[in-house]
C-alpha positions as CSV (number, residue, x, y, z in Angstrom):
1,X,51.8,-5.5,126.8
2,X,50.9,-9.1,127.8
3,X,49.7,-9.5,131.2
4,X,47.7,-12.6,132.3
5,X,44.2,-13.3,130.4
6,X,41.9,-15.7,132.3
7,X,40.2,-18.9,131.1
8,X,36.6,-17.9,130.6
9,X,35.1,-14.6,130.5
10,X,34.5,-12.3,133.1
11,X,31.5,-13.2,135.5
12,X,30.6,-8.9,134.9
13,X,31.9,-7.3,131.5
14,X,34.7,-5.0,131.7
15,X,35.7,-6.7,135.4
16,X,40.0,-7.7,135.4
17,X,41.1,-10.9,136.6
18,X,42.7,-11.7,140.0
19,X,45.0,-15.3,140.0
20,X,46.1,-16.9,143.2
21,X,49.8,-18.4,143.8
22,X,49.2,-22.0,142.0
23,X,47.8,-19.8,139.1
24,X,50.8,-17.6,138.4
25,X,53.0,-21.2,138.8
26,X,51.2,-22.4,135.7
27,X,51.4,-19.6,133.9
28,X,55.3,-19.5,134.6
29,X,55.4,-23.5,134.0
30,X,53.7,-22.7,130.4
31,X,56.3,-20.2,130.1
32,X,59.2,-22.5,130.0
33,X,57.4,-25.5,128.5
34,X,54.9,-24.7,125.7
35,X,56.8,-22.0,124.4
36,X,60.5,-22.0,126.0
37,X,61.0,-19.3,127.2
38,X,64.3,-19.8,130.1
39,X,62.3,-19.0,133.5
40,X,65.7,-16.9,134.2
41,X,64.3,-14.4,131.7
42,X,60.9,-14.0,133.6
43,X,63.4,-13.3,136.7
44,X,65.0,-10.7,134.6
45,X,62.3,-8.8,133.4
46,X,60.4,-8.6,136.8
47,X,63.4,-7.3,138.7
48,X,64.0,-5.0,135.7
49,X,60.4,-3.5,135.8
50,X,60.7,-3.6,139.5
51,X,64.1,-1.3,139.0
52,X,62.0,1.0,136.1
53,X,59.1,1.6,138.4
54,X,61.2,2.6,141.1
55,X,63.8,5.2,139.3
56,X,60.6,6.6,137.7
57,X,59.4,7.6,141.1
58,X,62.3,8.2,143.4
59,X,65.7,9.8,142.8
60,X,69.1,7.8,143.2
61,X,69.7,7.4,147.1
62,X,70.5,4.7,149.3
63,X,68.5,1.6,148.9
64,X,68.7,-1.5,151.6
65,X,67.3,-4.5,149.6
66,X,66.0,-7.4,152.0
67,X,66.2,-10.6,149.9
68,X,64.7,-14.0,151.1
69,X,66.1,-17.6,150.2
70,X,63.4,-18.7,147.3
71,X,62.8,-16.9,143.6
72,X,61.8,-13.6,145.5
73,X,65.4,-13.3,146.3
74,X,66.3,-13.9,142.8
75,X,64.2,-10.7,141.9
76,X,65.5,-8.7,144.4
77,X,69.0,-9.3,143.5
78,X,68.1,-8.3,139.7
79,X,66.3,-4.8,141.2
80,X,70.0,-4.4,142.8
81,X,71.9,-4.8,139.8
82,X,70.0,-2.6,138.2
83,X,69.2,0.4,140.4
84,X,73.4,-0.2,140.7
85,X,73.9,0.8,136.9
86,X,71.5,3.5,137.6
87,X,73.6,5.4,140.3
88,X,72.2,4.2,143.5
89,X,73.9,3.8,146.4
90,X,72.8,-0.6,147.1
91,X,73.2,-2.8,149.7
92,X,71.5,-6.4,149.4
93,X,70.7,-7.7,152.8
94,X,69.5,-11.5,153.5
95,X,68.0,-12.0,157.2
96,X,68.3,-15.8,156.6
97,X,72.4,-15.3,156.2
98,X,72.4,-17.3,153.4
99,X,72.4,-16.2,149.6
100,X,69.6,-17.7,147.7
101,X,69.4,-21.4,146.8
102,X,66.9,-21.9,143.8
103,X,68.5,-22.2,140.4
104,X,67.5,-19.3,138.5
105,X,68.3,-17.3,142.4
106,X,71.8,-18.6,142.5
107,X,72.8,-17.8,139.1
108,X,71.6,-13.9,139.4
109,X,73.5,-13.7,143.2
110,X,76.9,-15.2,141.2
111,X,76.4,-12.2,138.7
112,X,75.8,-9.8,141.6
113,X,79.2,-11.0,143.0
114,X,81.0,-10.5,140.1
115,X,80.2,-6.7,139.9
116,X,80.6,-6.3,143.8
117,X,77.1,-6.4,145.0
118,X,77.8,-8.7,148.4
119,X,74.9,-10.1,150.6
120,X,75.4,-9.0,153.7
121,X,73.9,-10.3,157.3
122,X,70.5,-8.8,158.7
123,X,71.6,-6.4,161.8
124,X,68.8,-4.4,163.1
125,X,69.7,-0.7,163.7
126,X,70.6,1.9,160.6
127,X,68.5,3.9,157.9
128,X,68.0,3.8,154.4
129,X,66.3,6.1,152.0
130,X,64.1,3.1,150.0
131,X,63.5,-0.4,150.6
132,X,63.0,-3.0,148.6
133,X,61.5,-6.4,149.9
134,X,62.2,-9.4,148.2
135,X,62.2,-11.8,151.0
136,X,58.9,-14.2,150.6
137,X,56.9,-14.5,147.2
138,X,53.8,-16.1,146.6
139,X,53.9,-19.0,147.8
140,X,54.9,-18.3,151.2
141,X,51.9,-18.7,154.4
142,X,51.3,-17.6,157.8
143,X,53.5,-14.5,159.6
144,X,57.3,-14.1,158.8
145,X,59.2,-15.9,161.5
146,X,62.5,-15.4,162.8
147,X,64.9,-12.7,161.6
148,X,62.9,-12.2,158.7
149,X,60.0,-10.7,160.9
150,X,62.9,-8.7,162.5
151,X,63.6,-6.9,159.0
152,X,59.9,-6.4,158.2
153,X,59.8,-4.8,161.7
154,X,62.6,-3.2,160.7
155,X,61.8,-2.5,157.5
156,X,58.5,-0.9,158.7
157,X,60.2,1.5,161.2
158,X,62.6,2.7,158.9
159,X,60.5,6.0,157.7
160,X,61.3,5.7,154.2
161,X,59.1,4.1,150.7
162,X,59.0,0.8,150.7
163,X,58.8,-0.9,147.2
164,X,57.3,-4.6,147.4
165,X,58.3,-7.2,144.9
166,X,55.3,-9.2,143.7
167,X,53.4,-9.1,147.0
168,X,54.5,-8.1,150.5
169,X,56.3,-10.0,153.1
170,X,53.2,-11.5,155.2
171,X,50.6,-11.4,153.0
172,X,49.2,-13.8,151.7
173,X,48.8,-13.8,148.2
174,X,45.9,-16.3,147.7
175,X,43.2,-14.2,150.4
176,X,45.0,-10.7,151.4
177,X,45.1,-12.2,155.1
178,X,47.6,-11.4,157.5
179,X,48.6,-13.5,160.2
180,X,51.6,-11.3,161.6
181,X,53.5,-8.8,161.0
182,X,53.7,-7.9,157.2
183,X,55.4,-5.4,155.0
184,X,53.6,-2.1,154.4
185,X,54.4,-0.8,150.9
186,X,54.2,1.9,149.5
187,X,54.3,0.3,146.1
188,X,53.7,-3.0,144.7
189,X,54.9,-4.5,141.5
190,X,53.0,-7.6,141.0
191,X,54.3,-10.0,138.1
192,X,52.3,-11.2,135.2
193,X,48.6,-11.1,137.2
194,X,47.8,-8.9,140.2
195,X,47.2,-11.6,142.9
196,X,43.6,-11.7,144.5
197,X,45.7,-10.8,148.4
198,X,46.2,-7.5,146.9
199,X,42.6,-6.4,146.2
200,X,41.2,-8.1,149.8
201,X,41.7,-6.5,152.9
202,X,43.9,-6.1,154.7
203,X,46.4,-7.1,152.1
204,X,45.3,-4.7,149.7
205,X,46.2,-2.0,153.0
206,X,49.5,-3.2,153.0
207,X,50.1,-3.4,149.4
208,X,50.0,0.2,148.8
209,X,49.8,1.5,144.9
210,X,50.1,-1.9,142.5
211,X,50.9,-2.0,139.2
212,X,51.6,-5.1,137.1
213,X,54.2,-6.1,135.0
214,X,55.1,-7.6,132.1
215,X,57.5,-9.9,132.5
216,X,57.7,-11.8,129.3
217,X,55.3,-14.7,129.4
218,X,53.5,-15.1,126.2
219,X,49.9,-13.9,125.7
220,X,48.0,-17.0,124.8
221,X,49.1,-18.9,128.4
222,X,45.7,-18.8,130.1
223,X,44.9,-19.7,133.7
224,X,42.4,-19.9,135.9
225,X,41.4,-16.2,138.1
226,X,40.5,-16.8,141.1
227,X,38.3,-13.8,142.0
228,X,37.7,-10.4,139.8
229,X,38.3,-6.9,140.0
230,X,35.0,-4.5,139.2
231,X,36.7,-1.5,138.5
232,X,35.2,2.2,136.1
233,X,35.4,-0.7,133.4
234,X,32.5,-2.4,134.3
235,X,30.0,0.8,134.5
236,X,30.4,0.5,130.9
237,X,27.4,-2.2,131.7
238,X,24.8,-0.4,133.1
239,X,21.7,-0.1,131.6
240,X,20.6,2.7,130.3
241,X,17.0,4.2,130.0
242,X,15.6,4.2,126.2
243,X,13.7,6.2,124.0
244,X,10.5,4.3,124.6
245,X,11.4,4.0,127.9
246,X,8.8,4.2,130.9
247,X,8.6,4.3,134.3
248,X,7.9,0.8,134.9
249,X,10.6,-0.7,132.2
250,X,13.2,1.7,134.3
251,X,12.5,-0.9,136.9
252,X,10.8,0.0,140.1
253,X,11.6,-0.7,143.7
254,X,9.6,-0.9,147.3
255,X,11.8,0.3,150.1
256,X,10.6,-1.1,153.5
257,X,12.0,1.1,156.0
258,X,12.2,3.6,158.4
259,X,10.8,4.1,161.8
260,X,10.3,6.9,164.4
261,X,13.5,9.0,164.7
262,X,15.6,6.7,162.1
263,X,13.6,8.7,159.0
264,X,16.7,9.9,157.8
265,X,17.7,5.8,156.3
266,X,14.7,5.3,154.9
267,X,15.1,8.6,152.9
268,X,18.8,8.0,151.7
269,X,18.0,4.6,150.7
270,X,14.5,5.5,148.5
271,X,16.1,8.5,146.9
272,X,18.6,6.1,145.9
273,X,16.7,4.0,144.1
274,X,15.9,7.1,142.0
275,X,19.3,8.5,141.2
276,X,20.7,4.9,140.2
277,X,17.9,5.3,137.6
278,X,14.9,3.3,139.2
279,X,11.4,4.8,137.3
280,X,9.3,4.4,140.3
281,X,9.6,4.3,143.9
282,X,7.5,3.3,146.9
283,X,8.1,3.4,150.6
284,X,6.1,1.9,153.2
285,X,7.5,3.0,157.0
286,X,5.8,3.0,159.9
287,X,2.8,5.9,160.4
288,X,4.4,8.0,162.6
289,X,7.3,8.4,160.2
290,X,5.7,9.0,156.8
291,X,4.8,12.9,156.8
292,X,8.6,13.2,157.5
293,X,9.8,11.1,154.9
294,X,7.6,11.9,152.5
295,X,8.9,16.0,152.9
296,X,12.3,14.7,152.8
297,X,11.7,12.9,149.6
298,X,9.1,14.0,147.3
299,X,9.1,12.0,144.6
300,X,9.0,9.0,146.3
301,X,5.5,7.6,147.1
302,X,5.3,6.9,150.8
303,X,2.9,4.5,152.5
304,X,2.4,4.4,156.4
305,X,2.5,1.1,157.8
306,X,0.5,-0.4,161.2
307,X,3.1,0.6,163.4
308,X,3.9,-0.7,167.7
309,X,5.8,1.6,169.7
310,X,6.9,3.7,166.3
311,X,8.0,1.0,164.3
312,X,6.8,-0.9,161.7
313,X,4.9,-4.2,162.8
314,X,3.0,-7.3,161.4
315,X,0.2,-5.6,160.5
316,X,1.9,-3.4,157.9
317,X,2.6,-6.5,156.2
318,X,-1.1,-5.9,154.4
319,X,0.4,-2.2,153.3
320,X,3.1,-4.2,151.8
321,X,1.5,-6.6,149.8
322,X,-0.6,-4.1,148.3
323,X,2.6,-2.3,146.9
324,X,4.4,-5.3,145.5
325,X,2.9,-6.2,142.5
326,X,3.5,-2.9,141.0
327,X,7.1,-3.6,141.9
328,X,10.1,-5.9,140.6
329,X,12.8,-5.7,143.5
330,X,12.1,-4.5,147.1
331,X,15.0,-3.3,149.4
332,X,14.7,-3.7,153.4
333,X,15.9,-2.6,156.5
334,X,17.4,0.8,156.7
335,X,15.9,2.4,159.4
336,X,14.0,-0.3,160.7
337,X,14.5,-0.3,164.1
338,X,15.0,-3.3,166.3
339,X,11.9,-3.8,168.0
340,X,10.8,-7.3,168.8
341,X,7.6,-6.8,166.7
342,X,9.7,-5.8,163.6
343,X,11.2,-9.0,163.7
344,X,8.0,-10.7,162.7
345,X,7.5,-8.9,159.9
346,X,10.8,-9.2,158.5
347,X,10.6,-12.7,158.9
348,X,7.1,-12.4,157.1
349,X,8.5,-10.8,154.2
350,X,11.1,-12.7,153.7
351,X,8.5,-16.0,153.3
352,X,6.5,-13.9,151.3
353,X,7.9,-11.5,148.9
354,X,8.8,-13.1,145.4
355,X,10.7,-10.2,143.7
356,X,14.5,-9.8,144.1
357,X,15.2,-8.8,147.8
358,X,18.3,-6.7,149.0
359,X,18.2,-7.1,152.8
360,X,20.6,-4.7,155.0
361,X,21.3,-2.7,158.3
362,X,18.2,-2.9,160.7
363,X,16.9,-5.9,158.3
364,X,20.5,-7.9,159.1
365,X,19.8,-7.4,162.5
366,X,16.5,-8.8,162.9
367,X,17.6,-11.7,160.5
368,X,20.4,-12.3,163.6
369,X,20.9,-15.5,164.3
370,X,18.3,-17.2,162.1
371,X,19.9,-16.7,158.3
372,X,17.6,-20.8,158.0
373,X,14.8,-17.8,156.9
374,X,16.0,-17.2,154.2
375,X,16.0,-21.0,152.8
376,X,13.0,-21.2,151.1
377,X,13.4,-18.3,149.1
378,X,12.9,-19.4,145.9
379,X,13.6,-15.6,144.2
380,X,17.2,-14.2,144.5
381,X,18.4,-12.7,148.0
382,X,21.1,-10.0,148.1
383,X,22.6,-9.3,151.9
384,X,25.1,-6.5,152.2
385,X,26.3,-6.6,156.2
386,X,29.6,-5.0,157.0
387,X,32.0,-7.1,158.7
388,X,29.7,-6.6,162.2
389,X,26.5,-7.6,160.9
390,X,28.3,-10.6,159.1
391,X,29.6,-11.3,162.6
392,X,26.8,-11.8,163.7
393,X,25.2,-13.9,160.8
394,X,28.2,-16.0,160.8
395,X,27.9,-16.8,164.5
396,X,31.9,-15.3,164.5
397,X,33.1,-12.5,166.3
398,X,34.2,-9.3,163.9
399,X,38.0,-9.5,163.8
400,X,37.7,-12.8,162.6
401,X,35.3,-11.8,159.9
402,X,38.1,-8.2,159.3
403,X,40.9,-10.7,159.3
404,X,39.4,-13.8,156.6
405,X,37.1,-11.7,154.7
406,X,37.0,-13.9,151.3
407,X,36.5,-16.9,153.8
408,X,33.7,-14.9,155.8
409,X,32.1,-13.5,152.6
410,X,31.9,-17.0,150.8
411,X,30.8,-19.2,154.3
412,X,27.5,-16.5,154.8
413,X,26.8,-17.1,150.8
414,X,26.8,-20.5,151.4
415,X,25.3,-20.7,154.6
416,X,22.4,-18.4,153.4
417,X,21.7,-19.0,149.5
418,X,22.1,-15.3,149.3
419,X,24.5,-13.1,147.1
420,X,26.4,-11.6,149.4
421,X,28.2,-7.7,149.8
422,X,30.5,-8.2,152.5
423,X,31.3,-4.0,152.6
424,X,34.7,-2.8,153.1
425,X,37.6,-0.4,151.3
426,X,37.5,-3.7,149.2
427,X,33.6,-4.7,149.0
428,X,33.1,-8.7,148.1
429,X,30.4,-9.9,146.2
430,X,30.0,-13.6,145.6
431,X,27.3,-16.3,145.5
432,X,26.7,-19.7,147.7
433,X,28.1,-21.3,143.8
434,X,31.1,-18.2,143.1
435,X,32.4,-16.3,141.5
436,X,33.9,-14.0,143.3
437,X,34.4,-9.9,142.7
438,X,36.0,-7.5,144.4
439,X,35.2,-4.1,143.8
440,X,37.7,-1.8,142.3
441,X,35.9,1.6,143.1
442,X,35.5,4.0,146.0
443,X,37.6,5.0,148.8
444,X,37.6,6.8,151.9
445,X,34.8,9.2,150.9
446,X,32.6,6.2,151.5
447,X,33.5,6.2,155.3
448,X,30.3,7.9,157.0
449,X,27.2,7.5,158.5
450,X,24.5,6.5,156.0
451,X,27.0,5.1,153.2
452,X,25.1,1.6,153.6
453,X,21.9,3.2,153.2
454,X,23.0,4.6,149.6
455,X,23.8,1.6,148.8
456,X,21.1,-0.3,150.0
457,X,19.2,1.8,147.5
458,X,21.5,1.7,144.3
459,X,21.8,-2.2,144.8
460,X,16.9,-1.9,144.8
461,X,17.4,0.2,141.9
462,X,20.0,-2.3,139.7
463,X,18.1,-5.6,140.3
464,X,15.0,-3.9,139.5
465,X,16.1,-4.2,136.2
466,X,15.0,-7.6,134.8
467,X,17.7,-7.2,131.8
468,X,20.5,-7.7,134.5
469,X,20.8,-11.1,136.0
470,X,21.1,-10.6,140.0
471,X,24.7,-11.2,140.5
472,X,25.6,-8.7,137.7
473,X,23.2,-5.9,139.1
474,X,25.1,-6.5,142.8
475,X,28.7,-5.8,141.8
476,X,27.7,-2.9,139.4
477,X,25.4,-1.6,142.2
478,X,28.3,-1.6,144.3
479,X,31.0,-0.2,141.6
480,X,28.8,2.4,140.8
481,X,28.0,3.2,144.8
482,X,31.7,3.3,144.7
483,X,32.5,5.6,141.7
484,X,29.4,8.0,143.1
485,X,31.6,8.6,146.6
486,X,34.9,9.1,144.0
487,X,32.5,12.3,142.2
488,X,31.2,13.9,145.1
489,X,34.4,16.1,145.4
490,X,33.8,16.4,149.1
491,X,36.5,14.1,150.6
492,X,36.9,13.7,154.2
493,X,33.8,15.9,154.4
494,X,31.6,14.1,152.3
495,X,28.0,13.0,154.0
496,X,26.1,10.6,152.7
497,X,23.5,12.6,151.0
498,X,26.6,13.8,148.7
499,X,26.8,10.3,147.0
500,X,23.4,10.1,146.3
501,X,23.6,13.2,144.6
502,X,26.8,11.5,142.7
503,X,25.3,8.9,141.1
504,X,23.4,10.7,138.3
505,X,27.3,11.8,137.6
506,X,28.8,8.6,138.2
507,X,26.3,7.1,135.8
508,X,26.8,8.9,132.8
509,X,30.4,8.9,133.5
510,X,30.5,5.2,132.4
């Protein structure tokens, strides 16, 4: 069924487009141009598949559907007449007081009146078993003011599924932010394209399940996305080892990492490297920490460093160079440590080392406030700071970063020349130049102690391999991280040794 195709291809094979508001008007405006197709019948067929998705899932009951003044409206009064025919008990209720004003709006409220569905006044107080928001679409910004953040208060409090129409009251469709109070669906049936605010925190939170629908706008109207989706699709692009295959065209990776009682980083993130298919690994930590490493992770070859007070220092920066020119990407940080000395290696290695570099944890922090280090790289960067370290990158404090993450994600790019993984439930990858993916896979497995470090690893292992270019190795690094913590059947219990373990699954899965 025809839902919206992008102009272009996909920036990773496999990855789904994600369209912001001005997007999905085109599309519409195509619609009714180009091909003529009354933008009354789009109306129809949204609230219809809106209606469809909902009697599929719930049984008849009483439903309470909140209808703003714009198109939303419009849909919602379609989703009434038609849960109506189906035996529910419906009551349309506008907070504004008025019906709906827009053309295509007006014409569905007259039909509405004519079979007896009346808009009623918002009144705070009484129940319902479902309900439906239709009060702001697309191209609505900033928090829900006035009675209309009274029923998504309301509507929140109630106890009961709540089914959004195209995206939830007080999202914003174009970057998931929230400014307010916001609807928090259950389910979301998104029109035509999902909308990038419902893959980006925390949006995508309050979003719930989302499916899209069809709603009748021919195939060959193209727009531009705004942002991509990595879901399992995209595994489909991983490399894979061949016949002739050897340990150095598997692509091999130096981990720099680990320090006196922080071993257990440095092992998660070098047996990493290993099960996302990397041929060769070497690890250089600091003396004092190799014999334990090394038990921990046999067939990784580990190097002690010159070491100050248990960490690595600028000495070990001649153990280092001696590795890298068997290598092709080098991964640092986990495990570090955050002694002063440390710092002046990092900032050694990042002047010097020429292979792809995936810097994270203990390496963010000793980057701190200087990200200027990493301008003269001339080989690609990769950071991957949750929304703390990019806090502290960014010179912002973390709520902002948690609250604008496609605006935080993009200014460290920039600000850096680094791809960047800002990590979350909805991890971002983009470049100081775009595009822009969101990844698709994971969940709430992924929520413990060590996580990073796996990923750290898988991200070493995928740009090792010169066939990928950078930015494609990062997002399949991370959908593949992600799809490793969906296998390890552990759930809440899940550690992150577990998703290291995963990946050999998650990669012939794909």
């Amino acid at each position: 069924m025809p839902t919206a195709k992008a102009i272009g291809p996909a920036p990773v094979r496999g990855a789904q487009p994600l369209f912001d508001a001005e997007a999905m008007r085109a599309a519409d405006q195509a619609a009714h141009e180009r091909h003529h197709v009354p933008s009354i019948v789009l109306m129809e067929r949204a609230g219809l598949a809106t209606a469809q998705a909902i009697v599929e899932r719930w049984p008849a009951s009483d439903v309470v559907v909140l209808i703003g003044g714009g198109n939303n409206g419009g849909d919602g009064l379609v989703v009434a007449r038609h849960l109506r025919e189906q035996g529910y008990r419906v009551r349309v209720v506008a907070p504004s007081g008025d019906p709906p004003s827009t053309p295509d709006a007006g014409t569905n409220a007259s039909i509405a009146a004519s079979l007896g569905i009346r808009i009623e006044p918002f009144e705070a107080g009484g129940g319902a078993d479902l309900v439906v928001d239709a009060m702001l679409g697309t191209g609505a910004r900033g928090a829900p003011r006035g009675t209309i953040g009274d029923a998504v208060r309301w509507a929140n409090g109630v106890g009961c599924p709540i089914v959004a129409c195209d995206v939830p009251t007080g999202v914003d469709a174009d970057t998931g932010e929230v400014a307010g109070d916001a609807i928090d669906a259950d389910l979301t049936v998104t029109y035509h394209g999902r909308k990038v605010g419902l893959s980006v925190e925390p949006g995508r939170d309050r979003a719930g399940v989302v499916i899209v629908a069809d709603i009748g706008i021919p195939s060959d109207v193209r727009v531009d996305a705004s942002a991509w989706l990595a879901g399992r699709d995209v595994l489909a692009g991983l490399p894979r080892k061949g016949a002739a295959a050897e340990k150095y065209s598997a692509g091999s990776v130096l981990v720099v990492a680990g320090s006196q009682g922080l071993v257990g980083a440095a092992v998660l993130a070098s047996r990493a490297t290993l099960r996302a298919g990397a041929g060769l690994t070497v690890t250089v930590t600091a003396a004092s920490a190799r014999a334990e490493i090394a038990t921990q992770a046999c067939e990784v070859m580990v190097m002690a460093g010159a070491e100050e007070d248990g960490a690595l220092a600028p000495g070990a920066l001649a153990a280092i160079e001696e590795q890298l020119g068997r290598v092709s990407a080098v991964a640092l940080g986990p495990g570090l440590g955050r002694r002063e000395a440390t710092t002046e290696l990092v900032r050694a290695l990042v002047g010097s080392v020429e292979q792809p570099l995936v810097i994270d944890a203990d390496g963010l922090w000793h980057l701190g406030e200087r990200p200027a280090w990493l301008a003269d790289r001339a080989a690609p960067t990769v950071l991957t700071p949750h929304a703390g370290e990019a806090a502290r990158l960014l010179g912002w404090e973390r709520p902002e970063v948690e609250a604008h993450r496609l605006q935080a994600a993009g200014e460290l790019a920039r600000m850096t020349g680094a791809i960047v993984d800002l990590k979350g439930p909805d991890s971002i990858v983009t470049a100081p130049d775009g595009p822009v993916v969101v990844n698709g896979t994971g969940g709430p497995a992924l929520a413990t102690a060590g996580s990073g470090d796996v990923l750290t690893g898988t991200v070493g292992a995928l740009l090792a391999h010169r066939q990928l270019e950078p930015f494609t190795a990062v997002a399949l690094a991370v959908a593949l991280h992600g799809r490793a913590g969906e296998l390890t059947g552990r759930g809440d219990g899940t550690i992150a040794g577990d998703v290291v373990e995963a990946l050999p699954t998650a990669l012939a899965d794909s």
